[in-house]
C-alpha positions as CSV (number, residue, x, y, z in Angstrom):
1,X,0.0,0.0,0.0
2,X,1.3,3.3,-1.0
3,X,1.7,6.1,1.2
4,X,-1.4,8.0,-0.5
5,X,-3.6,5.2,-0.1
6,X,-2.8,4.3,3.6
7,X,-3.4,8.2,3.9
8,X,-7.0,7.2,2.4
9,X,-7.4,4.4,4.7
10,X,-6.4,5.8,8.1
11,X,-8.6,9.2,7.1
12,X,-11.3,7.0,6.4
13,X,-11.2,4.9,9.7
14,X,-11.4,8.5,11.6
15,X,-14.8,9.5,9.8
16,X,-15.8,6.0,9.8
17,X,-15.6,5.7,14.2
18,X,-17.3,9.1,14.1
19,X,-20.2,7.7,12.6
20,X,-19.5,9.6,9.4
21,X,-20.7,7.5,6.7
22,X,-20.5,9.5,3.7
23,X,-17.0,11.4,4.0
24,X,-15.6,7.5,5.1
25,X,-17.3,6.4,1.8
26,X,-15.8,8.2,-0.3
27,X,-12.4,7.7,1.3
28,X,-12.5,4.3,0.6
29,X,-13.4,4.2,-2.7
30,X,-10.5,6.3,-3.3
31,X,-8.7,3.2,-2.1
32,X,-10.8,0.5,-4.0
33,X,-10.4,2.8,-7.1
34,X,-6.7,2.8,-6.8
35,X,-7.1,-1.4,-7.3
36,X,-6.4,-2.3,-3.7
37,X,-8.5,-5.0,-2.1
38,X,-8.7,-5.0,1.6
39,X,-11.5,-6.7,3.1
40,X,-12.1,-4.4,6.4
41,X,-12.6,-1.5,3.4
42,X,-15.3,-3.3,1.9
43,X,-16.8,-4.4,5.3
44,X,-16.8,-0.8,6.5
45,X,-17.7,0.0,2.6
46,X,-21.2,-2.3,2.8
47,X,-21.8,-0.9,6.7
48,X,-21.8,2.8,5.0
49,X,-23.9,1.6,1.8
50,X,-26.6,-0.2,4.8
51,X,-27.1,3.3,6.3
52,X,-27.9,4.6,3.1
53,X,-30.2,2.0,2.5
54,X,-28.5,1.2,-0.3
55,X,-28.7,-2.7,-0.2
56,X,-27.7,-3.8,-2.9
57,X,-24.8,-2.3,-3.3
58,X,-23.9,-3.2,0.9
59,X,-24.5,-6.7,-0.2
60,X,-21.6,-6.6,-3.0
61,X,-19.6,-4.9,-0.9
62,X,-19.9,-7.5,2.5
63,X,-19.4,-11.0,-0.7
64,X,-16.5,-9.0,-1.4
65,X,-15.2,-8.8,2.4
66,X,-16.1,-12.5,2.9
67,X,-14.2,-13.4,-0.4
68,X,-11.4,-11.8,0.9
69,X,-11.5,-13.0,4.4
70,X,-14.4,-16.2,4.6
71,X,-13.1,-15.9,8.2
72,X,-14.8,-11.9,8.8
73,X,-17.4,-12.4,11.5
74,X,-18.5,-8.5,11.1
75,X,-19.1,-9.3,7.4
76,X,-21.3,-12.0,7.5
77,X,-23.4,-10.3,9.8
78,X,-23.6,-7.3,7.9
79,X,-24.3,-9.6,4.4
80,X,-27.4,-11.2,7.0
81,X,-29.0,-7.9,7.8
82,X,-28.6,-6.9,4.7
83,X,-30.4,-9.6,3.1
84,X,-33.0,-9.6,5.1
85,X,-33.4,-6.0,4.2
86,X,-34.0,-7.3,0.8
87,X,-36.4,-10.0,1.6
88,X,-33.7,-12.9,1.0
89,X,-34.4,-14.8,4.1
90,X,-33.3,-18.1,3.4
91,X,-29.9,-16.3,2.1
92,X,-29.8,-14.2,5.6
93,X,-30.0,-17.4,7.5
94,X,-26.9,-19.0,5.3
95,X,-24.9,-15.8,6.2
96,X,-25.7,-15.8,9.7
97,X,-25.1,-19.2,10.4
98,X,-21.4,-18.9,8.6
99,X,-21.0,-16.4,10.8
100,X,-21.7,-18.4,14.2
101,X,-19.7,-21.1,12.5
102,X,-16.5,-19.0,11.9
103,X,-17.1,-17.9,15.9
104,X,-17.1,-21.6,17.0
105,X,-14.0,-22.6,18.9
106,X,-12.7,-25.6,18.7
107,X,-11.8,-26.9,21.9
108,X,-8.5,-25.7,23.0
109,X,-8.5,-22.8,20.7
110,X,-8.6,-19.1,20.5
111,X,-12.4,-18.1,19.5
112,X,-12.0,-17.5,15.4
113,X,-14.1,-14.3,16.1
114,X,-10.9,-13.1,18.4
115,X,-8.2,-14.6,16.5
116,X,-9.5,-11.7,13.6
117,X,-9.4,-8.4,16.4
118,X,-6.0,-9.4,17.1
119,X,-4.9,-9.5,14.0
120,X,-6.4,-6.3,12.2
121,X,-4.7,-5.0,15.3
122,X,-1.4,-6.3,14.7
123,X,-2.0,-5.3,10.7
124,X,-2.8,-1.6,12.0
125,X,0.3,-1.6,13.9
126,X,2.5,-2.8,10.8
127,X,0.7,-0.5,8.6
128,X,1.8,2.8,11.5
129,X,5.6,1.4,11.0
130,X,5.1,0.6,7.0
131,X,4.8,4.6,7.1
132,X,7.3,5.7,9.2
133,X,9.7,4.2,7.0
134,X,10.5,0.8,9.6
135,X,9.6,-1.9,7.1
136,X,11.4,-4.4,9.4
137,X,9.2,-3.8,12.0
138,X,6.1,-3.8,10.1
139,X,7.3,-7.4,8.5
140,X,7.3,-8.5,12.1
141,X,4.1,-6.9,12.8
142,X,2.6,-8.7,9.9
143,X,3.7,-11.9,10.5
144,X,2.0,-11.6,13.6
145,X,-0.6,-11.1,12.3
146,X,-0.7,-14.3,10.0
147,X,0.1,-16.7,12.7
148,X,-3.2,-15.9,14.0
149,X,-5.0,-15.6,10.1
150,X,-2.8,-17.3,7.8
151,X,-5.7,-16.6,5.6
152,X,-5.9,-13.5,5.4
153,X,-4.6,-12.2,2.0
154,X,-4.6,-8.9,2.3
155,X,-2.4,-9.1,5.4
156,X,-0.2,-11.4,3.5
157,X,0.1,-8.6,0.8
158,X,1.0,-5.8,3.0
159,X,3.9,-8.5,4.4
160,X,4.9,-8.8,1.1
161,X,4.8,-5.3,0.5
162,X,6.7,-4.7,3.7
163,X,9.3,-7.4,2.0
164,X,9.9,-5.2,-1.0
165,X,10.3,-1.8,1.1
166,X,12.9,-3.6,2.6
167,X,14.5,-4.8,-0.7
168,X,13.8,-8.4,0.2
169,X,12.2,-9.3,-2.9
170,X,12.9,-13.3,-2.5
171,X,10.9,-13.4,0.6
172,X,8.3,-11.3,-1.0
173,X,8.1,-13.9,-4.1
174,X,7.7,-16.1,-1.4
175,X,4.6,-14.9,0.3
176,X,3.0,-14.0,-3.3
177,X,3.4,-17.7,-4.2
178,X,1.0,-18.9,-0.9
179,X,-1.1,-16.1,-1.8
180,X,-2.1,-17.3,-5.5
181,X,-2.2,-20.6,-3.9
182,X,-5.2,-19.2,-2.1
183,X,-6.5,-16.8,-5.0
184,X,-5.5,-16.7,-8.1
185,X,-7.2,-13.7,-9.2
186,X,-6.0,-11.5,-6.5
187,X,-5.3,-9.0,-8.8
188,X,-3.3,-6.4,-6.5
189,X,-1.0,-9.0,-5.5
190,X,-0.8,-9.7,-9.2
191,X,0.3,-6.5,-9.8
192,X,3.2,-6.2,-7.5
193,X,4.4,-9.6,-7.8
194,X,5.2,-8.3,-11.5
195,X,7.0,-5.1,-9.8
196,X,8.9,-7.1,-7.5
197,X,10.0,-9.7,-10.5
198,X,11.0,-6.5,-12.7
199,X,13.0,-5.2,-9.7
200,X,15.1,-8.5,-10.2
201,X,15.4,-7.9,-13.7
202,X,13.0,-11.1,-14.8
203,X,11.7,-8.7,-16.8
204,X,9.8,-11.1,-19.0
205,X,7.8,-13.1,-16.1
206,X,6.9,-9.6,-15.2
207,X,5.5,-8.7,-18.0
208,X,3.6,-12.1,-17.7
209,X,2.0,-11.3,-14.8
210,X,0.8,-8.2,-15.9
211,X,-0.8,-9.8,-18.9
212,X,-2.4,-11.8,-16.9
213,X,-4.1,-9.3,-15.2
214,X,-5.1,-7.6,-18.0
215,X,-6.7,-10.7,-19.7
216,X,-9.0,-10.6,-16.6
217,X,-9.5,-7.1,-16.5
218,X,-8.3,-5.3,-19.8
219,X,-8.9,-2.0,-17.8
220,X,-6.8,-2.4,-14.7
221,X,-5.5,0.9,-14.8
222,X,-2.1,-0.3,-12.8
223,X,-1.3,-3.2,-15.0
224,X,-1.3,-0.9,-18.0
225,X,1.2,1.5,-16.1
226,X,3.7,-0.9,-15.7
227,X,3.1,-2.7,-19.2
228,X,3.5,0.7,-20.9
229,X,6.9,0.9,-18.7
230,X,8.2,-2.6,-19.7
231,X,7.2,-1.6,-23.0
232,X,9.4,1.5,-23.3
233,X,12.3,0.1,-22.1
């Protein structure tokens, strides 16, 4: 994550705890426009869209928080009141009962639903020292993080990230490959991966990846960026 998106973020997650829907809104969107896919941004994304009664548009935004992160308690029970909102009842009672499912413990075991607070905390705290410039610290922060949600790729991403800041593009390659292994279509993860393979000069598997992106979504406005910049050179 850039420094002008986390800016977009953090400003967001101000207006957003004051109860200010609409400025939060359109903070966020800034950060979903700018092809970053986090899946507390579309949770907080469908909360705002609820308030507005816009429904339908909530709902699209909590599947995308639960595709992210099929382990977000708070987005499954927004997707629930949402669709009963729209009169989807039988849907409503799928979504809640993921959610008490993902909440379950198994014996022995931190609650699922807790497991998740700790780590957005520990993601917060990596994303402070991602911009003060510590990305060894945030690395450590991260990885934290993913010992509690190993599933979670947008934490993996910002560890990645975190990786490249610190010129450790191996160990970023690294945590790109489990991420694809989870989704494949991930498409900001897609995107760096190609940065950090042209930062090591494997210039043609970067330009790869970027096609591949661009198959998918011929309008990814970052993949043609860096295309047009493999291209010139």
């Amino acid at each position: 994550m850039n420094e002008a998106v986390w800016q977009q973020v953090a400003l967001g997650k101000v207006f957003f705890e004051k109860n200010q829907y609409y400025e939060a809104e359109d903070c966020f969107k800034k950060v979903v426009e700018a092809g970053e896919k986090y899946a507390d941004v579309y949770c907080m994304l469908g909360i705002a869209a609820h308030e507005r009664q816009a429904f339908k548009e909530a709902k699209e935004f909590f599947e995308d928080a639960v595709a992210l992160n099929p382990s977000y308690v708070d987005a499954w029970l927004g997707l629930s009141l949402t669709l009963v909102e729209m009169g989807l009842y039988d849907e409503a009672l799928g979504a809640q009962e993921q959610a008490r499912h993902v909440r379950q413990a198994s014996p022995g075991e931190v609650d699922a639903y807790v497991k998740q607070k700790v780590a957005n905390h520990y993601s917060q705290i990596g994303e402070i020292f991602t911009s003060a410039g510590w990305p060894q610290k945030a690395v450590a922060e991260y990885k934290r993080a993913l010992e509690l949600c190993p599933e979670f790729v947008d934490i993996r991403l910002k560890l990645a990230n975190a990786y490249m800041d610190g010129g450790e593009l191996e160990m970023a390659l690294e945590q790109f490959g489990h991420i694809f292994r989870m989704q494949p279509d991930y498409f900001p993860a897609r995107v760096r991966y190609g940065l950090a393979l042209y930062s090591l000069n494997r210039k043609a598997e970067a330009r790869a990846a970027w096609e591949y992106v661009l198959q998918k979504n011929p309008n990814h406005r970052v993949a043609k960026m860096y295309m047009n910049l493999v291209e010139t050179r």
